[in-house]
N, C-alpha and C positions, 0 to 999 in steps of 0.2 A: 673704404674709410681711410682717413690719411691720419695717422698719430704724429702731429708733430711736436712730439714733446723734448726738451732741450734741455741738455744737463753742463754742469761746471764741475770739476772735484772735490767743491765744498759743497753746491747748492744744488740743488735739482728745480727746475722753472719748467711748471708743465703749462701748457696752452689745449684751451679748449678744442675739441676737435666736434665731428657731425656725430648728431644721438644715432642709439640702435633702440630696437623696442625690446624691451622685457614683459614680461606676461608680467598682470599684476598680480598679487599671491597671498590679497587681504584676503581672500572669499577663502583661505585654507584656514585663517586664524576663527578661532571659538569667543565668542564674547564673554570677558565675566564680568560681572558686573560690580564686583569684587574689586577688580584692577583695572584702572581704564587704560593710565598711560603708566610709565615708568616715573618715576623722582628723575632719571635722568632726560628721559622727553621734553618733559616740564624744564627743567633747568638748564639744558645745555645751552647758554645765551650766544654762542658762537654756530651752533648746528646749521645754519646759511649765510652766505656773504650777501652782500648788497647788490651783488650781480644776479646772482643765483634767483634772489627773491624779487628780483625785475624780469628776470625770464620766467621764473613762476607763473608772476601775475599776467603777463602778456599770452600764455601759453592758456591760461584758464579762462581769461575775459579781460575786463576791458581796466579794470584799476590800475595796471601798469601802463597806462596814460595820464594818470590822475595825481596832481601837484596839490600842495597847499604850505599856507606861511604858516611858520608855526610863532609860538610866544615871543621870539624876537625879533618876527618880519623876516626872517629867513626864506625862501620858499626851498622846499624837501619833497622830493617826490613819496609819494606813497609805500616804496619800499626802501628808502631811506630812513623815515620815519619807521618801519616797523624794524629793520636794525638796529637804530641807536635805540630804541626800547629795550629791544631783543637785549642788546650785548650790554646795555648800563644797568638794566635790575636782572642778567643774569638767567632771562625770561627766556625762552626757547622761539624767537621768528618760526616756526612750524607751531608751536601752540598755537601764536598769535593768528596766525591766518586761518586757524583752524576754528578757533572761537569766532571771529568775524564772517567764517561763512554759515557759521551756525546759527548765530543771531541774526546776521541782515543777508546772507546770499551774497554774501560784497562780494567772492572770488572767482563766481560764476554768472551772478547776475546783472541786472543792468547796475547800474550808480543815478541813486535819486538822492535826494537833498538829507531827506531821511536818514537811509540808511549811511553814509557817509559821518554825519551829526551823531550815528548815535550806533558806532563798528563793532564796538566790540559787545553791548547793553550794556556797559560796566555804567553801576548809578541808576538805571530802571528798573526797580522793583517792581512785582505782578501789583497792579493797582496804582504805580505811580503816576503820574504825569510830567511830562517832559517840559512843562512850563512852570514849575514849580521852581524856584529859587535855589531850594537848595538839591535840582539834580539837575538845575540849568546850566551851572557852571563846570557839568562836564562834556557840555555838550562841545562840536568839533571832530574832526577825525585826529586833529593831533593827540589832543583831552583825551581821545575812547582808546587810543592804543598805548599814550602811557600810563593812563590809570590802571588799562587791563592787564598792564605788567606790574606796577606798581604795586597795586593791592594785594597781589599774592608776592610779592616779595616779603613785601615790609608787613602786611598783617598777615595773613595765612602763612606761610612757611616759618616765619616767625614765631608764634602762638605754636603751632608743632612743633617746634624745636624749645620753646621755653615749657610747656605747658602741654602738650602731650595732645593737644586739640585745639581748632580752632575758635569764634568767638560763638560758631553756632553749633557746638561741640560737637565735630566731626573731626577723627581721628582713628589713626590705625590702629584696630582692632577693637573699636568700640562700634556697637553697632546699633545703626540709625530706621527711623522708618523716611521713607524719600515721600514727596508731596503726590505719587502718584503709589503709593501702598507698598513701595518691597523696600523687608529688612536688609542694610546692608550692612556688610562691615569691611570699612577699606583696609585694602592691603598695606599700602603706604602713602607718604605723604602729598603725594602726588592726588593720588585718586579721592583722599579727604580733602583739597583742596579745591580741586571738580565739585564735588559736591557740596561744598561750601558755597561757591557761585553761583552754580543751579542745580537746587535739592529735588531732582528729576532723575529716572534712568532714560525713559525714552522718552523721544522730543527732546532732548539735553546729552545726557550724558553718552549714552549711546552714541550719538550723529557724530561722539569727541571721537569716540573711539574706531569708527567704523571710515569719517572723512581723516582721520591721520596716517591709520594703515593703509588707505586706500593709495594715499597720495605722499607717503613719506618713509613703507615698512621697504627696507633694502633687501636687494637681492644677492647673495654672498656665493662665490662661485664654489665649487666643489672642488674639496681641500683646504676650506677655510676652519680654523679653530674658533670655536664661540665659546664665547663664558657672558652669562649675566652680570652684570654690575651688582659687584657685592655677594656673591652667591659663589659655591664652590664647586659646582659642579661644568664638566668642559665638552663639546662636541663638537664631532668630526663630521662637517658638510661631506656628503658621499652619496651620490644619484641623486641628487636631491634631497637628500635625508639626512636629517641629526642621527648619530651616531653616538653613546655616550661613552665614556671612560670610566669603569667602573673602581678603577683604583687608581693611583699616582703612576705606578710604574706601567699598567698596561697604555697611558699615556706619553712618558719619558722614554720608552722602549723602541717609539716610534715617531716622535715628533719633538721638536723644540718648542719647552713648555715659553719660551718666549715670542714666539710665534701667535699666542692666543688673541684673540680679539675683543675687546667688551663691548656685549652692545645690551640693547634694551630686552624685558620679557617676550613684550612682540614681534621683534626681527629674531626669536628664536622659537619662540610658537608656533609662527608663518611653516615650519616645518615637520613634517610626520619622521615620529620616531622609527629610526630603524635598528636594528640586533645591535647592542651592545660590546664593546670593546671588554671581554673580563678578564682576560691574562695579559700579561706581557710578553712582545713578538720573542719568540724563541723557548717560550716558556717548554717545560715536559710536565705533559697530565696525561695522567691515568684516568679512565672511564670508569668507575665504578659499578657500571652496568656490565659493563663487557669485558672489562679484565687489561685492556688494549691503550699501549702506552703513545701519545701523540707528541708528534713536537710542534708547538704552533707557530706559522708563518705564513706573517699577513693575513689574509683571511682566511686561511684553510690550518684544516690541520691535519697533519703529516702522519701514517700508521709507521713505525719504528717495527720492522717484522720478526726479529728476533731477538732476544738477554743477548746472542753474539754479536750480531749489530752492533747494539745498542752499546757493549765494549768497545767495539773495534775503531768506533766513531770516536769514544772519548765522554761521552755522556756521563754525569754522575748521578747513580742512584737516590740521592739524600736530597736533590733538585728538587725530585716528582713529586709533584700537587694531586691530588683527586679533585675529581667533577665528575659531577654527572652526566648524561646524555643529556638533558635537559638544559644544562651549562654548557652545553660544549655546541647546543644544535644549529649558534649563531656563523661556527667557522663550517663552511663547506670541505672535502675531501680531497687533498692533494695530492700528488705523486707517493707514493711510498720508499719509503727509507731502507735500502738494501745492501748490499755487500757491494753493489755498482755503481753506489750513488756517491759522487764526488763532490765535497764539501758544501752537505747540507745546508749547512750555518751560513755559507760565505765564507769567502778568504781574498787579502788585495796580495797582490803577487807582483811585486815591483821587480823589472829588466837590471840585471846588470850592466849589460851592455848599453841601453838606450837611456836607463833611469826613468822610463813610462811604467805606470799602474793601469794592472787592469784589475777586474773584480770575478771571481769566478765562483761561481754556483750551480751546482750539479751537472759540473761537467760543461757550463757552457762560461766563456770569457767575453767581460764586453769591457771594452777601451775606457779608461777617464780623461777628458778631454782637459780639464783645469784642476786649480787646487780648490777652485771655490766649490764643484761640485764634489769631492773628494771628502772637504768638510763637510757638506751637506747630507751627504749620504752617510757617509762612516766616520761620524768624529770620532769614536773611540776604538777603532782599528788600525792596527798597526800593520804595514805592508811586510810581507815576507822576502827577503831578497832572492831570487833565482835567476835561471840562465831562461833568458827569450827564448831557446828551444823546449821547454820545460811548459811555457807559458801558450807557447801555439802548438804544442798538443792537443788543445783544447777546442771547442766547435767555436767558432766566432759568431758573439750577438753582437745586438746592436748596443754603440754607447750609451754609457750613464746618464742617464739625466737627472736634473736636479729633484730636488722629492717636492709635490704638491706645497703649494701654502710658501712656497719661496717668490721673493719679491728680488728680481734681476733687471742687471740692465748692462750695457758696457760703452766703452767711448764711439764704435760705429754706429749704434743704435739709437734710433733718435725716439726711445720709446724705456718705461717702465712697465715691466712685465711682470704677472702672477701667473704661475705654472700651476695648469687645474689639470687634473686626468693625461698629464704627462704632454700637455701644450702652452704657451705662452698666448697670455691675454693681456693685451695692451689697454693701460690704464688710461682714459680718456682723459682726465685733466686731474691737476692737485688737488680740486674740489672734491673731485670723487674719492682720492685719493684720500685724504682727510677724512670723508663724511664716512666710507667705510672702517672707519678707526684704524687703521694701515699703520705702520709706525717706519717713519724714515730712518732709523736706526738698524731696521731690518733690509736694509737695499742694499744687494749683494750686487759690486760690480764684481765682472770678470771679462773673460775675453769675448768677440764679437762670436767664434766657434761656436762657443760653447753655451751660445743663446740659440744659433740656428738649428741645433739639434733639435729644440723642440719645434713640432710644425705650429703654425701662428693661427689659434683663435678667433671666435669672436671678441672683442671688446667689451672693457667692461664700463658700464657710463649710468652713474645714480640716476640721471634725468632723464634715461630714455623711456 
């Protein structure tokens, strides 16, 4: 795979490069029928460019061949049209296509006159007829996909935010029977707005939810921070698995809370929970079962073997937390803390002589190759000054790298990198770049070094 992405020192200009496959990761997500999509699925009217949803189309069937004029003799390709929908009523181009294949198969199936006339159903009520005057005038594919955005802007999301429901009173937290018998009650506005459309789970509502994920839920590499939109709770991508933070600080302790990512319920459901984050890295707990004082670090936690240790180290008494085993069974068993254990905690030990930092932890020293990883790792550590003989006492590991969830790149590299499980994964284009909610404010240049430390990934590409 060739990343050839191209940066300036104000702008960064990514170019598309060749897909990879990703499993797809709907078939992990649970349906509720409760939630279909997110307020933010529905409404992100920017969530595809016009390229994006011409490769879509081409990629599923044949409507990315398919032109038509619209109301001013324009002629618009088919995914032009459903962008300027998309982005003028603020509509989501992934709803749209997603309601079009529900109703007519437009995104996989052939293209008849029919379905084309009449994309999205918006305007055919069960029992209408399509010759009827007043649902003739929506007929068209320009008509069906901006009314289908249209309508839920301007009445349904509307009617929710004036009036707490819409006209066919479906609204979050009031609960409805659907035309096929289950009570529901939407979660939000989103999903009272689905069923405002079509007052169905299956055959309808369901197919929303099951062809979105299928074809739109992301796959976020490990070491990524997830937050729902709107919601307070945060996790750590890790094996594959959500991770939660069960307080502020066992989050802040270990990661830059600006680093989080917001994405939708479903790109976080797509995930099985795994053991929870419940202290902060360094934390000292006491087992209440056992008597046995821990210090936690990363995922383990450390047995502290003696009161004289636990002096000699520096520790303060009035720190320790209690937990139970039951609290504690998420961190695994580390090394023990003894009278030979050379700065448990960490310590940077900068050269007199050279002015180089290195990081030393139990006794082993590993080099920092920049300042950006220096920041990265230890912003609130202060280097100790010493003599380089002092400092290669120590066993030599391997250099620092930067921490997961960091976004690099530097002047030799013609590539933006996400450092996952301690590798750099080359961002395939700005698209993805974006679409993954990424924040270019987070792209840490630094030296070309101090990228190549990490060995190089697979890529990371939404459309593969």
């Amino acid at each position: 795979m060739y990343n050839i992405l191209q940066y300036t020192k104000k702008a960064v200009i990514l170019s598309l490069v060749t897909f990879l496959l990703i499993p797809n990761i709907a078939s992990a997500l649970t349906f509720n029928p409760n939630l279909i999509i997110s307020d933010n699925d529905l409404e992100n009217g920017d969530s595809m460019s016009v390229n994006r949803i011409q490769r879509f189309l081409g990629n599923q069937g044949n409507l990315g061949g398919y032109s038509t004029l619209d109301p001013w003799g324009n002629e618009k390709s088919a995914a032009q049209i459903i962008f300027d929908a998309g982005h003028y009523w603020t509509i989501s181009p992934q709803y749209l296509l997603v309601r079009m294949q529900i109703e007519q198969s437009l995104i996989t199936g052939a293209l008849t006159d029919y379905r084309l006339n009449w994309a999205t159903g918006y305007g055919v009520c069960d029992g209408c007829s399509t010759t009827d005057p007043e649902v003739i005038k929506y007929r068209g594919f320009f008509n069906q996909v901006n009314w289908g955005a249209r309508k839920i802007r301007e009445s349904y999301l509307t009617d929710l935010e004036n009036n707490g429901m819409t006209f066919t009173g479906w609204g979050p937290g009031i609960t409805k029977t659907t035309g096929d018998g289950y009570n529901i009650t939407p979660a939000n506005d989103a999903t009272a707005a689905m069923y405002t459309y079509t007052p169905w789970v299956y055959n309808a509502n369901y197919n929303i939810w099951n062809f979105y994920n299928s074809w739109f839920a992301k796959n976020y590499p490990d070491g990524s921070l997830l937050q729902v939109h709107g919601e307070h709770g945060v996790y750590l991508i890790q094996n594959g698995k959500k991770r939660a933070f069960l307080s502020r600080t066992a989050l802040i302790s270990r990661f830059d809370a600006s680093r989080i990512i917001l994405v939708s319920y479903s790109d976080l459901d797509a995930y099985e929970d795994g053991l929870p984050f419940r202290f902060a890295n360094y934390s000292l707990i006491r087992s209440t079962d056992t008597g046995r004082v821990f210090l936690i670090d990363g995922n383990t936690r450390r047995y502290i073997e003696s009161p004289e240790v636990f002096r000699a180290i520096g520790f303060n008494p009035e720190e320790i937390e209690n937990a139970t085993e039951a609290e504690l069974v998420s961190y695994s068993f580390g090394p023990n803390i003894n009278m030979q254990s050379i700065y448990p905690t960490g310590v940077l030990l900068q050269s007199k002589e050279t002015g180089g930092i290195s990081y030393v932890e139990n006794g082993i020293r590993q080099s920092i190759w920049s300042k950006e990883i220096l920041q990265s790792r230890f912003p609130d550590k202060t280097p100790v000054i010493v003599e380089q003989a002092t400092i290669d006492q120590y066993t030599k590991g391997d250099p620092v790298k930067f921490k997961d969830g960091e976004l690099i790149t530097s002047p030799g590299m013609r590539g933006v990198y996400f450092i996952s499980n301690g590798q750099r994964r080359g961002i395939a284009s700005k698209e993805t770049f974006e679409a993954l909610g990424l924040k270019w404010e987070n792209l840490i240049w630094t030296t070309d070094r101090a990228v190549e430390i990490h060995i190089e990934g697979e890529p990371i590409d939404i459309e593969a």
